[in-house]
N, CA, C and O of each residue as an XYZ file, in Angstrom:
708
protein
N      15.130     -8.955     14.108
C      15.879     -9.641     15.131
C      17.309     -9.779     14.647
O      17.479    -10.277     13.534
N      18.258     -9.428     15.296
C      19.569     -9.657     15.268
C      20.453     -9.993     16.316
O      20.440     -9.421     17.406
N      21.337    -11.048     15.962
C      22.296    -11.450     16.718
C      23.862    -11.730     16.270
O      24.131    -12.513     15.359
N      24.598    -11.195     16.816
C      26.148    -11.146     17.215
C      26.624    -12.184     17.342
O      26.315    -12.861     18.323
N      27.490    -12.634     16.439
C      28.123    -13.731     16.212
C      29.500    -13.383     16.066
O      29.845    -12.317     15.556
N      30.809    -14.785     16.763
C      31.764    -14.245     16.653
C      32.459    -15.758     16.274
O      32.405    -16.759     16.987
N      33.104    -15.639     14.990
C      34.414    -16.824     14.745
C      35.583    -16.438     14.786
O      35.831    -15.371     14.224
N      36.641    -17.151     15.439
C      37.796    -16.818     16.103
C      38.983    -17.009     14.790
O      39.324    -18.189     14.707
N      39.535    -16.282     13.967
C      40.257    -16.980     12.932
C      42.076    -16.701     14.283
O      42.224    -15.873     15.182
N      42.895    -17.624     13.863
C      44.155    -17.619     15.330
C      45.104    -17.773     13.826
O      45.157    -18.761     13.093
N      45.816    -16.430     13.660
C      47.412    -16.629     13.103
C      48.400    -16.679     14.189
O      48.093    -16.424     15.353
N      49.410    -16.958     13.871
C      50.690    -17.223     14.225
C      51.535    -16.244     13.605
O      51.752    -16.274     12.394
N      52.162    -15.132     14.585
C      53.168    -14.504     13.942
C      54.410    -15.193     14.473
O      54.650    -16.088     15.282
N      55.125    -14.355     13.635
C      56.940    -14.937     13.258
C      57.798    -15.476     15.399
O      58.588    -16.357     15.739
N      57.079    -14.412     16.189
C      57.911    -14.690     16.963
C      56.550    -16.092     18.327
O      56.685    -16.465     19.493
N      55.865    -16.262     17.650
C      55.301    -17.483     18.114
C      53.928    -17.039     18.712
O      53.294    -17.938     19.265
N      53.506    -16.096     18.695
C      52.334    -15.050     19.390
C      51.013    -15.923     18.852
O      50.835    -16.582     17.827
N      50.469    -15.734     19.598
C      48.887    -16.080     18.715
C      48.054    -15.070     18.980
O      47.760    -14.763     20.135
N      47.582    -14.439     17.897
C      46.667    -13.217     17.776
C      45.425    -13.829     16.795
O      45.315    -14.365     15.693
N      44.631    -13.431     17.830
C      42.738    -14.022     17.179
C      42.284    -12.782     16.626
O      42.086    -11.724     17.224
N      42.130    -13.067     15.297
C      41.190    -12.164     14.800
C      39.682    -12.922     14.658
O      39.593    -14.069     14.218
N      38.274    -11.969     15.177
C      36.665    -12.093     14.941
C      36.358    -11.506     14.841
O      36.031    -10.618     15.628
N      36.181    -11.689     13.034
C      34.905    -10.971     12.492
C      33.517    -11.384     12.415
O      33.079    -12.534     12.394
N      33.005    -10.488     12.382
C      31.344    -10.245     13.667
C      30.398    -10.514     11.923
O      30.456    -10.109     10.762
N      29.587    -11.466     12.790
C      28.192    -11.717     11.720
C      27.215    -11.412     12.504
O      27.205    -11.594     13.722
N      25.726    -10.593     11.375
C      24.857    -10.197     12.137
C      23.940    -10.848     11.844
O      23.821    -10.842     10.619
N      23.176    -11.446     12.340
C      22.172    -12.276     11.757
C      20.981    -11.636     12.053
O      20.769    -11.160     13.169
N      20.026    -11.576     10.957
C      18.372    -11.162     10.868
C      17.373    -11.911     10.358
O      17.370    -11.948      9.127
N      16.579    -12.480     10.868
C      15.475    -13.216     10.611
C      14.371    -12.618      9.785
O      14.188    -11.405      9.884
N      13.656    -13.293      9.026
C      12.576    -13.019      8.218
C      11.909    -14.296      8.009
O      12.303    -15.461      7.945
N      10.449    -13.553      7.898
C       9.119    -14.485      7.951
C       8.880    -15.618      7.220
O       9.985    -16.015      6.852
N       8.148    -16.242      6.873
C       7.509    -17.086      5.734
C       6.287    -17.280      5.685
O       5.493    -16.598      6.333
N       5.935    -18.266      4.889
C       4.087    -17.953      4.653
C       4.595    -19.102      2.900
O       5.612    -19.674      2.508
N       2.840    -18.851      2.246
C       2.997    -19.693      1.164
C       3.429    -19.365      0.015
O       3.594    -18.152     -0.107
N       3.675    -19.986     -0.875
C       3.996    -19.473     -1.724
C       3.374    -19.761     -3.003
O       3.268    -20.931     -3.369
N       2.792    -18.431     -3.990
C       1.433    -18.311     -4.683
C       1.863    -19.130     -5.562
O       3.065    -19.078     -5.820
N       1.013    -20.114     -6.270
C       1.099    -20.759     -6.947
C       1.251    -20.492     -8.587
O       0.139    -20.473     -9.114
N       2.298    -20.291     -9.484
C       1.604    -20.266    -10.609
C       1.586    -17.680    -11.465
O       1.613    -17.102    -12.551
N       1.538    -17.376    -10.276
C       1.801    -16.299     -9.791
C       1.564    -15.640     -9.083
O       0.920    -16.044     -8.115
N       2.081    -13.798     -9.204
C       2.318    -13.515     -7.949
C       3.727    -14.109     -7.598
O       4.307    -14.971     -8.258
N       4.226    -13.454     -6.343
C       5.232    -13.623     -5.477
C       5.349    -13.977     -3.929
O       4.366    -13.588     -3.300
N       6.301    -14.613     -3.179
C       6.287    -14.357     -1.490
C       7.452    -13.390     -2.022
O       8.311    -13.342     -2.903
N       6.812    -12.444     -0.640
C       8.313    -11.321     -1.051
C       8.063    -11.276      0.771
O       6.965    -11.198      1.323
N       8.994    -11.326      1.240
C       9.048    -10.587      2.757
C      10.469     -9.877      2.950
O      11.477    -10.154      2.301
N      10.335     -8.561      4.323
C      11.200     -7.705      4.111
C      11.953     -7.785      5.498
O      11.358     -7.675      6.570
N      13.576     -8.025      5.362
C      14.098     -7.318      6.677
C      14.882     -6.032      6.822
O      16.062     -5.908      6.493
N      14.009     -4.952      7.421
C      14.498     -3.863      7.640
C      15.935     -3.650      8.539
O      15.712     -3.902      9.723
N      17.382     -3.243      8.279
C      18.489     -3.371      9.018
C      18.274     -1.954      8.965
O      17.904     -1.241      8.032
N      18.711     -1.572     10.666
C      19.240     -0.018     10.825
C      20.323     -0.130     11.035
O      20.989      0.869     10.765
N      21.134     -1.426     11.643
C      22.530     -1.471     11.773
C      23.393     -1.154     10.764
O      23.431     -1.870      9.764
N      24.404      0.235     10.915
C      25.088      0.224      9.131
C      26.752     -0.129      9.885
O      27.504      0.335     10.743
N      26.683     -1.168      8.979
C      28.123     -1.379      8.761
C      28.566     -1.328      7.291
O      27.782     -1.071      6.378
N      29.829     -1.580      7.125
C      30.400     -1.997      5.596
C      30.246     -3.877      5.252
O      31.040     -4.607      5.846
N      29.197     -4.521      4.286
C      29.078     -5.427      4.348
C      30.578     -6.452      3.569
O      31.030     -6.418      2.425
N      30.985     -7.254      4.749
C      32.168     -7.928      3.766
C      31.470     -9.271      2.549
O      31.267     -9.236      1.336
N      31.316    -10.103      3.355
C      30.460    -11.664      3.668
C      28.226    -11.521      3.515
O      27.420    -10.776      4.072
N      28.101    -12.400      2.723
C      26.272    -12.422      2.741
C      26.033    -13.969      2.854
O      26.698    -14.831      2.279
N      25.139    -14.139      3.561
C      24.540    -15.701      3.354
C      23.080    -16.143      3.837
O      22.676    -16.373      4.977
N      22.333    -16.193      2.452
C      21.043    -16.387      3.159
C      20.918    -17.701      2.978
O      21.649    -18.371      2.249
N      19.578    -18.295      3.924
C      19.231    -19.285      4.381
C      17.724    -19.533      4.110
O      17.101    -18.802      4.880
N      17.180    -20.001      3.614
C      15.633    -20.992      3.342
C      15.333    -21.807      3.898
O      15.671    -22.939      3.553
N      14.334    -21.518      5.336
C      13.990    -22.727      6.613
C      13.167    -23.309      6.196
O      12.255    -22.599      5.771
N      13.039    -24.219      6.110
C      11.928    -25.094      6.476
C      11.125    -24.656      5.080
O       9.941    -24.321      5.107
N      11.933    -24.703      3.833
C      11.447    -24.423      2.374
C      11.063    -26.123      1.920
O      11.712    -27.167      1.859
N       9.379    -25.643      1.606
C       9.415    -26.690      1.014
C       8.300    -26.424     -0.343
O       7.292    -25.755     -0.112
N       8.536    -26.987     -1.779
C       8.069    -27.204     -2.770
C       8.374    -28.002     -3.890
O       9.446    -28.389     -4.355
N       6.950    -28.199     -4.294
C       7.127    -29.431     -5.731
C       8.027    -28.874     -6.697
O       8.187    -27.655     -6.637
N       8.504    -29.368     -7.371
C       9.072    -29.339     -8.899
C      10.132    -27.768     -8.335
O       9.686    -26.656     -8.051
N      11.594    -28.227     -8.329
C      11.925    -26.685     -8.338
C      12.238    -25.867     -9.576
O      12.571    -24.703     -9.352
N      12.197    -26.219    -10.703
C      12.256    -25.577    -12.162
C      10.979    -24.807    -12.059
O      10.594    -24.167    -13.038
N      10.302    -24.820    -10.963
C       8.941    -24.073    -11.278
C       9.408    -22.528    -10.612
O       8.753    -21.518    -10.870
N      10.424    -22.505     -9.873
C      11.398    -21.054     -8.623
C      12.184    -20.920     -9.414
O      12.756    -21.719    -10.154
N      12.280    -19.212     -9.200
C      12.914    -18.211     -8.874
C      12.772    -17.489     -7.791
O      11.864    -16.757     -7.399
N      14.527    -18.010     -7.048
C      14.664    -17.105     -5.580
C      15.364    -16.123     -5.679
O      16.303    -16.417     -6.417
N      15.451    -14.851     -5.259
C      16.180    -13.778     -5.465
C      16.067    -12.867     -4.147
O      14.968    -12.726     -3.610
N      17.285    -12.215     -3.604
C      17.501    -11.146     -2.837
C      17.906     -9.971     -3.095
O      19.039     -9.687     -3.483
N      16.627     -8.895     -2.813
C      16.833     -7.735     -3.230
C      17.227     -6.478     -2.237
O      16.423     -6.421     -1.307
N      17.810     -5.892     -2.201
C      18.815     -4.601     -1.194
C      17.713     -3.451     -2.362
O      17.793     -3.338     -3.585
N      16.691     -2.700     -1.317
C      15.911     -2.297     -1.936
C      16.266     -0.731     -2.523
O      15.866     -0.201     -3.559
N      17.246     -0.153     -1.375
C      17.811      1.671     -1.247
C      18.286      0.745     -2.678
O      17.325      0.459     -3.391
N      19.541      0.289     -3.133
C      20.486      0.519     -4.280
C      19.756     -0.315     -4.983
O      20.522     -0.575     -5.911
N      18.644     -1.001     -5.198
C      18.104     -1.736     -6.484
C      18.894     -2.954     -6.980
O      18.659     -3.457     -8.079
N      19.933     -3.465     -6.058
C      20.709     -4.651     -6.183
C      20.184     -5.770     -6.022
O      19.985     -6.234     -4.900
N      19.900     -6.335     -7.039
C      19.533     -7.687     -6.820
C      20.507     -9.040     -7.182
O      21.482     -8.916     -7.924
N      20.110    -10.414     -6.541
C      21.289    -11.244     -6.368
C      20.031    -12.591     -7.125
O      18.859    -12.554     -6.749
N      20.386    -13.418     -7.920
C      19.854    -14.397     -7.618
C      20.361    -15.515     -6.824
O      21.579    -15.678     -6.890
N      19.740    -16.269     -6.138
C      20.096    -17.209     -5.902
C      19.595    -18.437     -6.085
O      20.052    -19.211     -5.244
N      18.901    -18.904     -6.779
C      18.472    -19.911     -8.318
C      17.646    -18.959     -8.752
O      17.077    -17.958     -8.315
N      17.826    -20.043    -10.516
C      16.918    -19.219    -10.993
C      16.216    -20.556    -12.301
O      16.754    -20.595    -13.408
N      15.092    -21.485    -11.991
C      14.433    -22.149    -12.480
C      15.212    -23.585    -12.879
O      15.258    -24.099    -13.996
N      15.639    -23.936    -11.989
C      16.778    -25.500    -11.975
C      16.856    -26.338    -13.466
O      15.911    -27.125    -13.529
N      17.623    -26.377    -14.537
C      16.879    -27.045    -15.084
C      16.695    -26.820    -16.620
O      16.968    -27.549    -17.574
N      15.956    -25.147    -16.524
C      15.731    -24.948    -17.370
C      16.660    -24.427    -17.670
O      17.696    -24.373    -17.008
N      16.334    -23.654    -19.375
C      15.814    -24.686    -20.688
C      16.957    -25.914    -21.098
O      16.977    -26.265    -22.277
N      17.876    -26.545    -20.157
C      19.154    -27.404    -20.933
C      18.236    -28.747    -20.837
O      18.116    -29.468    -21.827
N      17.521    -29.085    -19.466
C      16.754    -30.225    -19.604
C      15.623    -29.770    -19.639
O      15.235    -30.936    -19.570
N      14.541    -29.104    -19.687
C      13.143    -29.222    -20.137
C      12.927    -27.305    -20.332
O      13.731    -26.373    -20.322
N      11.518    -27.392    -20.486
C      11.213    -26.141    -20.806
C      10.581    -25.835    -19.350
O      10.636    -24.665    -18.973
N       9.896    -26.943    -18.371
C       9.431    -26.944    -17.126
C      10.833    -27.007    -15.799
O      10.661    -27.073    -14.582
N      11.773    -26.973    -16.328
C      12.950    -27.278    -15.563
C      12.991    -28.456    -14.653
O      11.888    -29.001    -14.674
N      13.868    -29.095    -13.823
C      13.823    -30.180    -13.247
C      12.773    -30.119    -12.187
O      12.520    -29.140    -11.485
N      12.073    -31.530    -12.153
C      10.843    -31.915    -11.417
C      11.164    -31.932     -9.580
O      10.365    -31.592     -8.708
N      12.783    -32.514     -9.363
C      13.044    -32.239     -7.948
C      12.179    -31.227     -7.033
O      11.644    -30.129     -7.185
N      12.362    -32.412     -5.753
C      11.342    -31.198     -5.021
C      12.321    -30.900     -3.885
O      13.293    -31.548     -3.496
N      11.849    -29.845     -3.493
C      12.452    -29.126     -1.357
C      11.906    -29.576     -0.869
O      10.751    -29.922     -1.120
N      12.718    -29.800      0.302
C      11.898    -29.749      1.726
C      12.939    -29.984      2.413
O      13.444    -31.102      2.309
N      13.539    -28.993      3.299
C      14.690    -28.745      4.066
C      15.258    -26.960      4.272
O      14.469    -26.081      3.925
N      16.200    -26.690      4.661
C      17.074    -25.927      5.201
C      18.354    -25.869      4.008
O      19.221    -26.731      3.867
N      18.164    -24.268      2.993
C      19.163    -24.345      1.615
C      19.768    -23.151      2.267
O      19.066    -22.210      2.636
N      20.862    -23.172      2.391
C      22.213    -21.987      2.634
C      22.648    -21.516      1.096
O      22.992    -22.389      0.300
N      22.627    -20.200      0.720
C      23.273    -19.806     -0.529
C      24.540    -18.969      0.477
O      24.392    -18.706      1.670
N      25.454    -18.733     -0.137
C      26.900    -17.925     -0.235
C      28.128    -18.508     -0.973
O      28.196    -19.549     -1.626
N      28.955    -17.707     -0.745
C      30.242    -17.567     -2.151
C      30.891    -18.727     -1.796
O      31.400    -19.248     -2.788
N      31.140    -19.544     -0.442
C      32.254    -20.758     -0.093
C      32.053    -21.585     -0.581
O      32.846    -22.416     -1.024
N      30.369    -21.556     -0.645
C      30.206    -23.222     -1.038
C      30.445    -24.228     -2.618
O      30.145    -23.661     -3.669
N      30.875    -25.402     -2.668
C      31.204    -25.522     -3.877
C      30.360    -26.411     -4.530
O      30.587    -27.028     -5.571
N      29.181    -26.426     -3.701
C      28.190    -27.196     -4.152
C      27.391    -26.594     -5.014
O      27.076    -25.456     -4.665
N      26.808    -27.079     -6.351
C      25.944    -26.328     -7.320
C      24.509    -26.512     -7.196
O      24.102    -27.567     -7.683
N      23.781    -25.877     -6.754
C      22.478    -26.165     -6.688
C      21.725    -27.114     -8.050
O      20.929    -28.009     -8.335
N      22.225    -26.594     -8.322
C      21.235    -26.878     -9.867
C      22.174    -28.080    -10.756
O      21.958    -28.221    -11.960
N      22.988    -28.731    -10.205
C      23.647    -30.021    -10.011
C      22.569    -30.863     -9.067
O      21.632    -31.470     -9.587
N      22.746    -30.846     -7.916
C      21.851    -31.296     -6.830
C      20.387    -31.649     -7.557
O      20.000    -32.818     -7.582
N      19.733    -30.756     -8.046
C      18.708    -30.816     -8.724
C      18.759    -31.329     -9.377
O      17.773    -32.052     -9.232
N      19.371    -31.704    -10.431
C      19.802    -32.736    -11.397
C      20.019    -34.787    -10.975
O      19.678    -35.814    -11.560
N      20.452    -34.606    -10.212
C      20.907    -35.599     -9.356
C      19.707    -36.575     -8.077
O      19.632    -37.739     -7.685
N      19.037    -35.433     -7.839
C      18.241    -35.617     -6.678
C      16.910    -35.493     -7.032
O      16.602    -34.611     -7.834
N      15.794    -36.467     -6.419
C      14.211    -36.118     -6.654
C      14.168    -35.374     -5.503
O      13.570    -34.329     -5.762
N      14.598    -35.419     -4.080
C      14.858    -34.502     -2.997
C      16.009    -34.106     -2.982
O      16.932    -34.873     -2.708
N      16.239    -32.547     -3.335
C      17.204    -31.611     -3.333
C      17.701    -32.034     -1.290
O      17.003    -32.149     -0.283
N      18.966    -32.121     -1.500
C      19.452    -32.240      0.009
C      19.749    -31.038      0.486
O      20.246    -30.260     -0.328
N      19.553    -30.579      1.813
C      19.741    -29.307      2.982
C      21.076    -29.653      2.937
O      21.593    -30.752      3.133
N      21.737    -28.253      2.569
C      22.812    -27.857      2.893
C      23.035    -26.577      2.736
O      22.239    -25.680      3.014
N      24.691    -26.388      2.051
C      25.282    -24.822      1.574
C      25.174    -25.109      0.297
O      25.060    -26.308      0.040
N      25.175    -24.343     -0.609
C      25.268    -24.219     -1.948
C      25.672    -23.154     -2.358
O      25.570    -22.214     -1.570
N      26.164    -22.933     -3.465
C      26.752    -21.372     -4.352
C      25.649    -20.970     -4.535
O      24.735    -21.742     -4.826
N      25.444    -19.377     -4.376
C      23.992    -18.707     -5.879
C      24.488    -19.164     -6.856
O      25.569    -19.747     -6.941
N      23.210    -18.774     -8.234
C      23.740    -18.754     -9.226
C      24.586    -17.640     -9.745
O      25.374    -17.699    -10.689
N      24.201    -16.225     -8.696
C      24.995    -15.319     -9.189
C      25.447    -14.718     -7.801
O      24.825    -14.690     -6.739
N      26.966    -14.147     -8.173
C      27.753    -13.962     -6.828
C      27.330    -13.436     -5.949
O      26.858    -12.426     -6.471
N      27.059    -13.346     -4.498
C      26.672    -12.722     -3.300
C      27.769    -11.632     -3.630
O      27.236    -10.523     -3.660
N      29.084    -11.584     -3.881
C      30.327    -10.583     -3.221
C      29.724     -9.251     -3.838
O      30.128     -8.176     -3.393
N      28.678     -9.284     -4.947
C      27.869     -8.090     -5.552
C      27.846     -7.459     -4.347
O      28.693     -6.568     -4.285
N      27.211     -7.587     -3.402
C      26.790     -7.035     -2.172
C      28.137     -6.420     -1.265
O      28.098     -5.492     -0.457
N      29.147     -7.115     -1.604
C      30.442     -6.631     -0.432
C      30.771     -5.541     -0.786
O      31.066     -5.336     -1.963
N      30.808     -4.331      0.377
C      31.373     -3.100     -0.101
C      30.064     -2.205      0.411
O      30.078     -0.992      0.623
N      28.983     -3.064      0.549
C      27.560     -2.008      0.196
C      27.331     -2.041      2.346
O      27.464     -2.881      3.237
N      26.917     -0.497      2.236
C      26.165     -0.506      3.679
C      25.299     -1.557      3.939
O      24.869     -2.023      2.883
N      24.767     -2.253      5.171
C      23.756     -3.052      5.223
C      22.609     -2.252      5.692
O      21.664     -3.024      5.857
N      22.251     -0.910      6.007
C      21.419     -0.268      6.419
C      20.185     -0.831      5.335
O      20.584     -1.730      4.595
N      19.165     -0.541      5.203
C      18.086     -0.491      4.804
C      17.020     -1.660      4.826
O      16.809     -2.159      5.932
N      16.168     -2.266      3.506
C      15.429     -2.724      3.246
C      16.282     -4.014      2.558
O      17.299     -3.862      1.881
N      15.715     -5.187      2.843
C      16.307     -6.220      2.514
C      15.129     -6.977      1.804
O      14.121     -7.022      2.509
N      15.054     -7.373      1.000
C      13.866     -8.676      0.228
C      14.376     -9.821     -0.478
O      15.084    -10.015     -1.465
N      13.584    -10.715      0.633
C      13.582    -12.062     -0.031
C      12.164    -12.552     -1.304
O      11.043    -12.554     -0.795
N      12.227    -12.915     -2.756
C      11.613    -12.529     -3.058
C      11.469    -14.171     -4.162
O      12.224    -14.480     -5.084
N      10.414    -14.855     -3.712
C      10.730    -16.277     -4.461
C       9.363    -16.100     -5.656
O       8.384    -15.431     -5.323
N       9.403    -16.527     -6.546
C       8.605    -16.791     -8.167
C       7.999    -17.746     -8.527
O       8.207    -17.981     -9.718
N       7.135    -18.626     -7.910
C       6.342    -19.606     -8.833
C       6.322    -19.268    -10.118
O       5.638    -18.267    -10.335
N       6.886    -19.802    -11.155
C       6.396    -19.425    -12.409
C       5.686    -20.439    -13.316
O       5.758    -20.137    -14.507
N       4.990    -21.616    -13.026
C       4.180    -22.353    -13.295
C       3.522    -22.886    -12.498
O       4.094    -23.243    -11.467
N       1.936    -23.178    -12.662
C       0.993    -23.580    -12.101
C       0.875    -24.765    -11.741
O       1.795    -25.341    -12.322
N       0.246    -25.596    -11.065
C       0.467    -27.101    -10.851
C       1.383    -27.655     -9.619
O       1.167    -28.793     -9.203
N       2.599    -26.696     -8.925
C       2.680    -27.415     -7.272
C       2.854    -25.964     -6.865
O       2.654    -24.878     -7.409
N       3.452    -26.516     -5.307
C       2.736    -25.286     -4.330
C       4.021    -25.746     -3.303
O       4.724    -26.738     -3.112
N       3.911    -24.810     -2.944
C       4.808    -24.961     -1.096
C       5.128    -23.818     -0.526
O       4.702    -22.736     -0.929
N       6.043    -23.987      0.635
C       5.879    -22.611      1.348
C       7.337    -22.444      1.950
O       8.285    -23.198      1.730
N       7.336    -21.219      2.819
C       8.677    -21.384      3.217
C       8.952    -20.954      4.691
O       8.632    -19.826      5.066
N       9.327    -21.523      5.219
C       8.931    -21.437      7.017
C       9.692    -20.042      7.639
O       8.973    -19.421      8.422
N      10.609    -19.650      7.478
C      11.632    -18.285      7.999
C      12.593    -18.144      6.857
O      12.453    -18.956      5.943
N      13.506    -17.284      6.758
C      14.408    -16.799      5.918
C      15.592    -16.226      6.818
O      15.313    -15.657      7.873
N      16.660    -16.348      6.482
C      18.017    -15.880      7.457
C      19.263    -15.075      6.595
O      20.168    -15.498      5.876
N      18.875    -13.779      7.005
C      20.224    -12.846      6.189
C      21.147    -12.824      7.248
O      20.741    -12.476      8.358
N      22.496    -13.185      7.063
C      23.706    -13.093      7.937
C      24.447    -12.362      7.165
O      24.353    -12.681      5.980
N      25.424    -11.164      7.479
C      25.761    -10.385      7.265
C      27.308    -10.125      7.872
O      27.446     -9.621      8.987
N      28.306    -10.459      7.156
C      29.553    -10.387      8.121
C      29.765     -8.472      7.748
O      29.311     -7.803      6.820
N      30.640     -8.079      8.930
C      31.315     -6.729      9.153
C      32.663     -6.853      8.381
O      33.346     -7.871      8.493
N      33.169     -5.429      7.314
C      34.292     -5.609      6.973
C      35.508     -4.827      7.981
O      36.704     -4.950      7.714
């Protein structure tokens, strides 16, 4: 599923003109289901045939919810070029525990490059991680430059046994360069 999105950016040239530039975001939805406890992976895939030149990436985690997040690793993988992004990777660990911080989800997490919020601050701070935007831990702009054609994976890691949760949809938005 995709949809066409348009934000209006309005400069001002020298002789008083206003010229709107909108650049176009594509948005694609992906599934959810549970997530294996302990191991194993949720991996689900969104296939894009639309090729553009990707400028902008920002995925989204609906309705994610699980115990302890030092127990995740979330990552997005662009499957044609083998690019992978994290976007956490075990909250926590090893500076405060070897189990990483106990904080739990349950909300709506935005990763991309604007935000100046640190996830893994939040986690620190919070027994409920708050829904918002947050930075990855590692840069989305990896991705700028790259076609969006292909295979897309969202791909999250229980890596200890003992909580559980799931994750309701997933949202790749994709700006045009």
């Amino acid at each position: 599923m995709s949809e066409s999105i348009f934000n209006a950016v309005t400069t001002i040239s020298r002789d008083e003109k206003v010229t709107t530039v909108a650049p176009e975001y594509s948005i694609f939805v992906g599934g959810g289901g549970n997530i294996p406890d302990g191991n194993g992976s949720f991996q689900d895939d969104i296939v894009i045939e639309e090729n553009f030149c990707i400028s902008e990436v920002k995925v989204t985690l609906q309705d994610f919810v699980h115990t302890w997040v030092g127990d995740l690793v979330v990552r997005l993988r662009h499957l044609e070029t083998n690019t992978v992004v994290d976007l956490f990777r075990r909250p926590g660990q090893p500076k405060f525990s070897s189990s990483g911080y106990c904080s739990d989800l349950n909300g709506d997490y935005s990763f991309n490059n604007y935000s100046d919020q640190n996830f893994e601050v939040a986690a620190a701070e919070h027994e409920l991680i708050p829904s918002g935007n947050y930075a990855s831990v590692q840069s989305l702009s990896t991705l700028g430059g790259m076609p969006s054609t292909g295979t897309w994976r969202l791909i999250i890691n229980d890596c200890s046994a003992g909580d559980s949760g799931s994750l309701g949809s997933w949202k790749l938005e994709l700006s045009r360069n």
